[in-house]
C-alpha positions in Angstrom: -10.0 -22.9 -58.2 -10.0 -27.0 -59.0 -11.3 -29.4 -58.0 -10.2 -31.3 -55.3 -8.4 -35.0 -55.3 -10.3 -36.1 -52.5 -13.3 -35.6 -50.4 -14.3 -36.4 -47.0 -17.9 -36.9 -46.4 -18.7 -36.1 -42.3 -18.8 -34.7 -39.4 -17.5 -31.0 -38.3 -17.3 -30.1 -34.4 -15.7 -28.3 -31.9 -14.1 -30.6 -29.3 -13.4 -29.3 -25.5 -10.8 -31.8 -24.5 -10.1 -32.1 -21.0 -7.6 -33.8 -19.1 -6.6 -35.1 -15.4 -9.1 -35.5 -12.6 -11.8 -35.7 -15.2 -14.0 -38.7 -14.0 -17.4 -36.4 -13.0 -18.7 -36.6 -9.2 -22.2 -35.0 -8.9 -23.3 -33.5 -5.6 -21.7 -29.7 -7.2 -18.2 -31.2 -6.2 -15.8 -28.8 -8.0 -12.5 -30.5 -9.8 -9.4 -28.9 -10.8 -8.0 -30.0 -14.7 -4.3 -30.4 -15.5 -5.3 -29.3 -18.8 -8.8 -28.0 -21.1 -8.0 -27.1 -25.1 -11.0 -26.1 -27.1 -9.8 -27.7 -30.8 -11.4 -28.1 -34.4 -12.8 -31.9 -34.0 -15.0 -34.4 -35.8 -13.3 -37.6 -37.7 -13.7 -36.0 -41.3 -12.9 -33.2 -40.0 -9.6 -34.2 -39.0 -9.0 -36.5 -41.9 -9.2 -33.7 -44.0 -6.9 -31.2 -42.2 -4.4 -34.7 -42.2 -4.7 -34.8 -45.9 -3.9 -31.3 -46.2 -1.2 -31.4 -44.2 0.3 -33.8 -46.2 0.2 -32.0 -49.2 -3.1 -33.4 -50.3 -5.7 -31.0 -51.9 -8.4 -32.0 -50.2 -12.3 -30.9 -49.7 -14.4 -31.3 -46.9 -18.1 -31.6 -47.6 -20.6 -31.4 -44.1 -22.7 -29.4 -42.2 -22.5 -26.6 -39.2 -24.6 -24.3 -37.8 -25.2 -20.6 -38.1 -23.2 -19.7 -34.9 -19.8 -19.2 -33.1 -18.8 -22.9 -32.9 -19.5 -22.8 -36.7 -17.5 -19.7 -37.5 -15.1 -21.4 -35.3 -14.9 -25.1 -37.9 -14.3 -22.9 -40.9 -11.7 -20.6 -39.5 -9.9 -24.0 -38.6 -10.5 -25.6 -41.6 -9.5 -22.5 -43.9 -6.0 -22.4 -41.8 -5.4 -25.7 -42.6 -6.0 -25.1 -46.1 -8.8 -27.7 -46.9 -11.5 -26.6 -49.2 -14.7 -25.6 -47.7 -16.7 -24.3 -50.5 -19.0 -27.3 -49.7 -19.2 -26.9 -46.4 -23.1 -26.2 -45.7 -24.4 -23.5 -42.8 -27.6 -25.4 -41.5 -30.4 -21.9 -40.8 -31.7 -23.9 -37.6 -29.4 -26.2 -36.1 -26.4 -25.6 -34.2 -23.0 -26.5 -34.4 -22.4 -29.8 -32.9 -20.0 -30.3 -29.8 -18.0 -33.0 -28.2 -16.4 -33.0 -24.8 -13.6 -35.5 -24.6 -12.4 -36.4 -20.9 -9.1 -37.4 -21.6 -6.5 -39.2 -19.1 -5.3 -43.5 -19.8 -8.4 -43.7 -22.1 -11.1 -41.3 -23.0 -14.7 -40.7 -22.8 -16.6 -39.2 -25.4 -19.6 -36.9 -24.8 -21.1 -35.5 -28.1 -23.9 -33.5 -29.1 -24.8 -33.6 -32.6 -26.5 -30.6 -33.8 -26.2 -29.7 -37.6 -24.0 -32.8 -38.0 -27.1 -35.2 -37.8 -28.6 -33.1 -40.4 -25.9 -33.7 -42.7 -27.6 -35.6 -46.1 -25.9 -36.9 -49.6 -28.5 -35.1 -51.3 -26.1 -31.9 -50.2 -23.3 -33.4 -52.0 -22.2 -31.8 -55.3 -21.9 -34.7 -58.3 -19.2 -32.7 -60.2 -17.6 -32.3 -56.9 -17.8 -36.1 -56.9 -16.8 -36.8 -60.5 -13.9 -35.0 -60.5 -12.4 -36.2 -57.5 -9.9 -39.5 -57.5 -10.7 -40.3 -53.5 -13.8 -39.9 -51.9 -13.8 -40.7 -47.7 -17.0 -41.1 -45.8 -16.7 -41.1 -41.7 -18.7 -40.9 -38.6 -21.4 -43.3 -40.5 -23.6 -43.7 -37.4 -23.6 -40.3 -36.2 -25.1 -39.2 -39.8 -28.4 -41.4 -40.8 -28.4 -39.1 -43.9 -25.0 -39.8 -45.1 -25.6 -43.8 -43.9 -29.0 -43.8 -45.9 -27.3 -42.2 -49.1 -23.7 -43.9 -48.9 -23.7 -46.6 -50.9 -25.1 -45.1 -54.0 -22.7 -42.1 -53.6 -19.5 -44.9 -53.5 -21.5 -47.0 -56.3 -21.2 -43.7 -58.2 -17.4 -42.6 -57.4 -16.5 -46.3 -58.1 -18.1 -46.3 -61.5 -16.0 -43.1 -62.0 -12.7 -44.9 -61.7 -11.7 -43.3 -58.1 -11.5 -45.2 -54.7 -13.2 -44.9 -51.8 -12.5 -45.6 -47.5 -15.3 -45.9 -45.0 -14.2 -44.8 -40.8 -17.6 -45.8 -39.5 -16.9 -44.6 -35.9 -18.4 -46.0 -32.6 -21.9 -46.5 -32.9 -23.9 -45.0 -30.4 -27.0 -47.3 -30.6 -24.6 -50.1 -30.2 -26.8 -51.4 -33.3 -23.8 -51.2 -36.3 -26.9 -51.7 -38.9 -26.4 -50.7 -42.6 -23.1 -51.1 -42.8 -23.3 -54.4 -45.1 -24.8 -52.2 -47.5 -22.4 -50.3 -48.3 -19.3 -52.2 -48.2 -19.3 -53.8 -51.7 -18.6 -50.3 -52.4 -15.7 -49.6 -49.9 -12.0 -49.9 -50.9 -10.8 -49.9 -47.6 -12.2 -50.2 -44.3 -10.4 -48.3 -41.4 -11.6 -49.7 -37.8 -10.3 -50.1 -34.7 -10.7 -53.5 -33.0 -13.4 -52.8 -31.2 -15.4 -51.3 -34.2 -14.5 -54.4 -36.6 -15.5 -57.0 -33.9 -18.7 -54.7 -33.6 -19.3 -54.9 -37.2 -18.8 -58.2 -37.8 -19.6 -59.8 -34.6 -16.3 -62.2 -35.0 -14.4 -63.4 -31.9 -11.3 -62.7 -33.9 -9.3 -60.0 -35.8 -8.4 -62.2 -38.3 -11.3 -63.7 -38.6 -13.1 -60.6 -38.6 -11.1 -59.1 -41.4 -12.0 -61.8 -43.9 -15.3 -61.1 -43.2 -14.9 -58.2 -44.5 -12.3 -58.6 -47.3 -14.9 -61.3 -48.9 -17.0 -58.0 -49.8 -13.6 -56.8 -51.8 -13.1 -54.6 -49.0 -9.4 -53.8 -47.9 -9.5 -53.5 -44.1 -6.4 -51.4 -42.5 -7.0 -51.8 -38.6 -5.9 -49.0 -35.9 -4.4 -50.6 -33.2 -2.7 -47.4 -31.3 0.7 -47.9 -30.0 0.9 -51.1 -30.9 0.5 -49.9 -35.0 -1.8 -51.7 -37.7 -2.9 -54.2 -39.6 -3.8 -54.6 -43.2 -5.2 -57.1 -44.6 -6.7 -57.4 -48.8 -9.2 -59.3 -50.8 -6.5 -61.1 -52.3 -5.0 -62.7 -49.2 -2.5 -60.4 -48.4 -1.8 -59.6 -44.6 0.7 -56.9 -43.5 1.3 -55.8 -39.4 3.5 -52.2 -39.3 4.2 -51.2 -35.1 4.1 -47.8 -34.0 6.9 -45.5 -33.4 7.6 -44.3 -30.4 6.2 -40.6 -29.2 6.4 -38.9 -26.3 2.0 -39.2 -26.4 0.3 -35.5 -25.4 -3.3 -36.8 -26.2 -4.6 -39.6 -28.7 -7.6 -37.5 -29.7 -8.0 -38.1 -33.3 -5.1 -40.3 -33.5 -7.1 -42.8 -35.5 -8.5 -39.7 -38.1 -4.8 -38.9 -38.8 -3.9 -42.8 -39.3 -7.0 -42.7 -42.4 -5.2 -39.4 -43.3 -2.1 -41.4 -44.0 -3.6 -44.1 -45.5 -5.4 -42.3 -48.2 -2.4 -40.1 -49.4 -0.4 -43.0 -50.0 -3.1 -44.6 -51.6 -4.1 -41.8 -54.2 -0.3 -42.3 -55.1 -0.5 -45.8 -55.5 1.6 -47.3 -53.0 1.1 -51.0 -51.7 -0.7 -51.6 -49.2 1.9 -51.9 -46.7 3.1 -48.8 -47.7 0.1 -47.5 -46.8 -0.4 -48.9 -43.1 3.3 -47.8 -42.7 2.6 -44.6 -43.4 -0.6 -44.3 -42.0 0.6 -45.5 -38.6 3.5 -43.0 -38.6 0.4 -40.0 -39.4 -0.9 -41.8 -36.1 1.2 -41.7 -33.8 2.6 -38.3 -35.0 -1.0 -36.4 -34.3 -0.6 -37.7 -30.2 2.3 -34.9 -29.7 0.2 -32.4 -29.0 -3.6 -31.9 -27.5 -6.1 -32.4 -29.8 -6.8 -34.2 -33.3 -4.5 -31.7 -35.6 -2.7 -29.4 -33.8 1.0 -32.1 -34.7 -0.5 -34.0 -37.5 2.2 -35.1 -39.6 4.1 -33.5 -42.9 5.1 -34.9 -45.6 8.4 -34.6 -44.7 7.9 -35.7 -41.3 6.5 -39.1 -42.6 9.2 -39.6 -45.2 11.7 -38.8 -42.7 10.3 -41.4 -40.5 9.8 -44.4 -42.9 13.1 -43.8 -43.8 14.2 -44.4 -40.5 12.6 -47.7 -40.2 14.3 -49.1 -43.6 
């Protein structure tokens, strides 16, 4: 078998979404849901099975335990045909979990497990060398890919191929060692919150510079609304969202890198890019979950061509 183009570095979970009357009351006060979907989760984890959608040979390199929820990530990934040969069992830790409680917004409840015992060290350097994309995400959930992660990009860049970063929310609210490892990121892919967060700027504009001074592309999620790219070079590009009959946003902004990163590897512009990355965005909110209506690649062309 090949190698494949790209990589995603990250996180592998199980998420229980959950939606309707889902604000907990304690006191053993028993609600009814409108809705519960247990669904293959994690950001890289969706990236990947985005990537693959779209045609993308693409490997997904992480950690999961030696148990059901585990058995459960690879039997998802392998039917969404991304490349798990790198995937690594952890002996002691368990699968990691989220619960999302899903209605307007959502609130995320995650358990880490084997995820937090994910490290570069387990990453395979021909894996790496061959590859023309490699994608890091969940940066704060993973100390051992944060520790490692700007070596492993120094090294892909040196290569020739390109590289993204999806930090993620940070948990510790800290949003340390990211500087380190941006003069080694192609493109950055926050939200607002998360670029504001990372850069502590009042503005997105403002913000984004920040980040472009590093030589660092920044393509910004903005949900319905659409995106925002903006390039070391000065350029600055807005693409809106389409209008979907939404389902769920869970993993929304995974499927939005997805998009991103196949155009890229073709070597679109980058407003080709955030076009087609926003369409992968709104696209995965038709149905629960982060994958279960992520987009083709016929879905997307069909859809950019309906915006010319």
């Amino acid at each position: 078998m090949s190698l494949p183009d790209v990589v995603v570095l990250g996180d592998a979970n199980p998420d229980l979404v959950l939606r309707g009357d889902v604000v907990p009351r304690f006191g053993q006060a028993e609600q009814l849901l409108d809705g519960a979907d247990l669904v293959l989760g994690g950001s890289a984890a969706i990236v990947a099975c985005g990537l693959a959608r779209l045609g993308v040979n693409t490997a997904l390199v992480g950690t999961v335990g030696a148990d059901l929820f585990g058995d459960f990530i690879r039997e998802q990934l392998d039917a969404a045909a991304v490349d798990t040969r790198w995937l690594s069992t952890h002996p002691h830790e368990p699968t990691g979990l989220t619960v999302v409680l899903s209605r307007d917004d959502r609130a995320i409840l995650t358990h880490l497990g084997a995820m937090a015992a994910f490290d570069v060290t387990l990453v395979d350097q021909d894996l790496l060398a061959g590859a023309r994309h490699v994608h890091a995400a969940s940066f704060f959930l993973q100390p051992g890919l944060a520790a490692g992660l700007p070596a492993v990009f120094e090294t892909v860049q040196r290569s020739g191929a390109t590289t993204s970063l999806d930090t993620n929310w940070d948990p510790s609210e800290k949003w340390s060692g990211v500087q380190e490892v941006l003069p080694f990121v192609d493109v950055l892919l926050p939200n607002a919150a998360e670029l504001f967060a990372i850069t502590g700027s009042a503005t997105e504009n403002e913000a984004a510079r920040r980040i472009t001074a590093f030589g660092t592309s920044v393509a910004l999620k903005a949900g319905a609304a659409g995106g925002t790219v903006w390039t070391p070079d000065g350029g600055h590009w807005t693409s809106p969202g389409p209008a979907v009959d939404v389902v769920d946003t869970t993993g929304a902004g995974d499927s939005f890198d997805a998009g991103y990163i196949a155009a890229l590897i073709e070597g679109r512009s980058p407003w080709e890019c955030l076009d087609r990355a926003v369409v992968c965005g709104s696209m995965s909110t038709r149905a629960a979950g982060g994958t279960a209506a992520q987009a083709t690649r016929d879905e997307v062309d069909a859809a950019i061509g309906s915006r010319l």
